[in-house]
C-alpha positions in Angstrom: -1.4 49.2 -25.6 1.6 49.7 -27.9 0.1 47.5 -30.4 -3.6 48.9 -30.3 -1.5 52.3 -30.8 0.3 51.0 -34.0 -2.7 49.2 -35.4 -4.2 52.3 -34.9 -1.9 54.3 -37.1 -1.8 51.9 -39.7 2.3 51.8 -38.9 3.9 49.1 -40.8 4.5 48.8 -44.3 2.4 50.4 -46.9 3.0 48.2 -50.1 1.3 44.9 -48.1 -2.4 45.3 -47.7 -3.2 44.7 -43.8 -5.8 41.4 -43.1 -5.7 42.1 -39.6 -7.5 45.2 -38.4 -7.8 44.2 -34.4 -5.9 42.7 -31.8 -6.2 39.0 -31.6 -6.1 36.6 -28.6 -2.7 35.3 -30.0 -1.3 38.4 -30.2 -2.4 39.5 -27.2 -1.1 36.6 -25.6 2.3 37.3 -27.4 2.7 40.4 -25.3 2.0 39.1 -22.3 5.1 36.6 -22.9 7.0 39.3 -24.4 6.1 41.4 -21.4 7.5 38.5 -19.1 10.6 38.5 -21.0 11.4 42.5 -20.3 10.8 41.9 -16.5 13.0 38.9 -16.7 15.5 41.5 -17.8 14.9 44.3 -15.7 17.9 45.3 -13.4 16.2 44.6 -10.3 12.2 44.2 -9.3 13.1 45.4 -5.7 13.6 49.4 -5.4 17.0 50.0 -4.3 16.9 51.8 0.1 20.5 53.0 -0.4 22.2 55.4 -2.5 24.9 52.4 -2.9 22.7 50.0 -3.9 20.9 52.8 -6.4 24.3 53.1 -8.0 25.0 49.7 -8.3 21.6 49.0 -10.1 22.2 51.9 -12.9 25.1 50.1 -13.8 22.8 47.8 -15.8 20.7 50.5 -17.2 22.8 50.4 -20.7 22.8 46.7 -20.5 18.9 46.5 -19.7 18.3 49.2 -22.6 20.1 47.1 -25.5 18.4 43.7 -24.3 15.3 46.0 -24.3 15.7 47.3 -27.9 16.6 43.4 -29.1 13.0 42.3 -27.7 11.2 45.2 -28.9 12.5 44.5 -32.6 11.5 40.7 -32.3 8.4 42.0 -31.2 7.8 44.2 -34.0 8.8 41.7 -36.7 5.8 39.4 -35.2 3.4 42.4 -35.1 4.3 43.2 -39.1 3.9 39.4 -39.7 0.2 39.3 -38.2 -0.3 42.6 -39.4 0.3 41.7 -43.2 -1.3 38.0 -43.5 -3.9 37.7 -40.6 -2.7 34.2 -40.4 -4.9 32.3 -37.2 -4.6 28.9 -38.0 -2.9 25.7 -36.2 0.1 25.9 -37.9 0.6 29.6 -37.2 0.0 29.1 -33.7 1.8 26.3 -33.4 5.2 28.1 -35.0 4.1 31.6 -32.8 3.8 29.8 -29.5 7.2 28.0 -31.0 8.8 31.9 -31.1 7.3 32.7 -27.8 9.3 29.8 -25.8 12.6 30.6 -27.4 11.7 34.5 -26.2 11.8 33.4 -23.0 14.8 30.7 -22.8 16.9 33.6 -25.0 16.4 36.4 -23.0 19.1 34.7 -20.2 22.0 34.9 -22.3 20.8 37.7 -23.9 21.1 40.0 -20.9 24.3 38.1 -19.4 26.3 39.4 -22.6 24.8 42.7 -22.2 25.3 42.8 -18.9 29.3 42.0 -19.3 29.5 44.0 -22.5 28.4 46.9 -20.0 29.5 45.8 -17.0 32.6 44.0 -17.2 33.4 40.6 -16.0 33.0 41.8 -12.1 29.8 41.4 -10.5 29.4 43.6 -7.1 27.2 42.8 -4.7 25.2 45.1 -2.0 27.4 43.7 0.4 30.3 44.7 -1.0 31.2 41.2 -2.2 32.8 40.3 -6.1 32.4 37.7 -8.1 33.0 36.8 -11.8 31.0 36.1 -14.8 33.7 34.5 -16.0 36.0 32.4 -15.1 37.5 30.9 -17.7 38.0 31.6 -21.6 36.0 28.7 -22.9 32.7 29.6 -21.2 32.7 32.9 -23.6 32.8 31.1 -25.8 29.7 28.6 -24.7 28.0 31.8 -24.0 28.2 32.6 -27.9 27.1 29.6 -28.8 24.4 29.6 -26.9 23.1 33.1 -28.3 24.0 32.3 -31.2 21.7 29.2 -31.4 18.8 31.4 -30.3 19.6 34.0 -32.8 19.5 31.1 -35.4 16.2 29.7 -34.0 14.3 32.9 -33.2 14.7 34.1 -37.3 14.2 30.7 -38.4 10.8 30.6 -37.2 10.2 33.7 -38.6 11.2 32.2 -41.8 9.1 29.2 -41.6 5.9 32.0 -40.6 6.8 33.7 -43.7 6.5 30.4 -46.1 3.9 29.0 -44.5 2.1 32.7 -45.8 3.2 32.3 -48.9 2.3 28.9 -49.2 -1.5 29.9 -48.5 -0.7 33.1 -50.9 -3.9 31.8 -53.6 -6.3 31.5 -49.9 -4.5 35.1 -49.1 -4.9 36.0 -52.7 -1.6 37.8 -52.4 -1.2 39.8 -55.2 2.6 39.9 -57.3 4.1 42.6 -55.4 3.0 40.8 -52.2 4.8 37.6 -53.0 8.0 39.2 -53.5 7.7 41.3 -50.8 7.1 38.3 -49.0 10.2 36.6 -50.2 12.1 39.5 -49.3 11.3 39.0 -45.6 12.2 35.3 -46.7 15.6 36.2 -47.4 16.1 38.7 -44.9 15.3 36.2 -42.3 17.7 33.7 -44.5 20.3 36.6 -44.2 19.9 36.6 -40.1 20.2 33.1 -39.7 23.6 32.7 -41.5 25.0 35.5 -39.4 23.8 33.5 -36.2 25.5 30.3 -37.9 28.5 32.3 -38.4 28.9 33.7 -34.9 27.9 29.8 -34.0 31.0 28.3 -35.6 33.3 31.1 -34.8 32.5 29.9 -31.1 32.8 26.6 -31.7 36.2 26.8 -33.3 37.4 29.3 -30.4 36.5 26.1 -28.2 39.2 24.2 -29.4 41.5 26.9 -31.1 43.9 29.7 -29.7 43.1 33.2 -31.2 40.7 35.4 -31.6 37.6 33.3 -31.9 35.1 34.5 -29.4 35.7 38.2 -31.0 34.9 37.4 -34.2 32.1 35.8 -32.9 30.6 38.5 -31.8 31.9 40.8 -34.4 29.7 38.5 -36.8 26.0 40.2 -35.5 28.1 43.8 -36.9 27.5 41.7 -40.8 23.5 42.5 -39.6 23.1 45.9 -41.2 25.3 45.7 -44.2 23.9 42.7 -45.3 20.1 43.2 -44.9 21.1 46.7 -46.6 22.4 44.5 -49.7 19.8 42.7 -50.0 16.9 45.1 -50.0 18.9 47.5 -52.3 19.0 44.3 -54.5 15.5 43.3 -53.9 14.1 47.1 -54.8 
C-alpha cells in the first residue's frame, strides 16, 4: 500500500526519469520480507492482560520506533532504486533477494542495541524476574561488530545495484545528468560503508584494548549526516 501510494505521487527524485510505473512482483515480494522484519521487531505480538505487563511493553516503544525508522529508510532506498532504473533482470534479483536476507539476519542486533540504548542493560520480566543484556564488556563490543558488518553489507549491495545500473546505462540510455546522479548514490553508498568499517574496527580494537572503544564505535554512525552532507554539497 505505501508503495502504490508513493508510485502514485511520483515521490522520489525529480532529476532521474522513472522506468518503473507499477509495482512489480519483486518489489512486492520485498515488502513482504521487509514487513517480516518490522514484526520481528515489534515489542510484543501478544496484547499485554495487565496494566504491569502494558507498562513493561511501552518501555520498548522508543526502541521499536528507531529500529522502525532504520527499516523504513532501507526500504525507501530500494523503492528509489527500482523506481529510477526499472532494473528486472537475474543479476538484480539475485543482489535484491541478496539485500532481503541481510534485512532479516540484521534486524536482531538492530533492535537489541535499540533496545539497551532505551532500555538499559536490565531486562524485566512479567514475573518480576531480571536479567542482563550484558554481562560482560567484550560482548558490546561483539554486538558492534556484528551491526557493523550488516551496516557494511546492507550499503554495499546497494552499491553493487547502483553499478550494475550504470553498467547497463547505454540499454538504460541514461542520459549525462543521470550518470552522475547515479554515481552520487555510488559514493553515498561508498560514504556508508566506510562509516560501518569504521564503527567495525573501533569494536574490534575495543576487543583487545582498554578505553573507550565500543563508544567510539557507536559514535562513528553520528559521521552519517555530516558526511553524506559533504558529499552532495560537493556533488551539486
Amino acid at each position: 500500500m505505501i508503495r502504490k501510494a508513493l508510485i502514485t505521487s511520483k515521490m522520489g527524485p525529480k532529476s532521474i526519469r522513472w522506468r518503473q510505473h507499477s509495482s512489480t512482483r519483486i518489489e512486492s515480494f520485498t515488502d513482504s520480507v521487509f514487513a517480516f522484519a518490522v514484526t520481528l521487531i515489534v515489542v510484543s505480538l501478544q496484547v499485554p492482560e495487565t496494566f504491569k505487563e502494558l507498562m513493561l511493553s511501552m518501555r520498548g516503544f522508543i526502541g521499536f520506533a528507531i529500529c522502525f525508522l532504520i527499516m523504513m529508510l532501507v526500504w525507501f532506498d530500494q523503492y528509489i532504486f527500482f523506481r529510477k532504473y526499472g532494473l528486472q533482470d537475474v543479476k538484480t534479483i539475485f543482489l535484491n533477494s541478496f539485500l532481503l536476507f541481510v534485512v532479516l539476519i540484521y534486524v536482531y542486533p538492530l533492535k537489541f542495541i535499540f533496545s539497551f540504548l532505551t532500555q538499559g542493560n536490565e531486562n524485566i520480566h512479567m514475573d518480576g524476574h531480571v536479567t542482563f543484556k550484558f554481562s560482560e564488556n567484550y560482548e558490546v563490543n561483539q554486538l558492534m561488530i556484528l551491526y557493523g558488518i550488516g551496516f557494511f553489507v546492507i550499503y554495499g549491495i546497494f552499491l553493487l545495484l547502483h553499478y550494475h545500473a550504470l553498467c547497463k546505462k547505454e540499454e538504460l540510455q541514461l542520459n549525462k545528468l543521470e550518470v552522475f546522479n547515479t554515481w552520487t548514490a555510488m559514493f553515498g553508498n561508498l560514504t556508508m560503508m566506510s562509516i560501518g568499517f569504521l564503527s567495525v574496527l573501533f569494536a574490534w580494537m575495543g576487543m583487545f584494548l582498554e578505553g573507550i572503544w565500543s563508544i567510539l564505535s557507536g559514535l562513528s554512525y553520528s559521521l552519517i549526516g555530516i558526511f553524506l552532507h559533504l558529499i552532495y554539497k560537493w556533488r551539486e
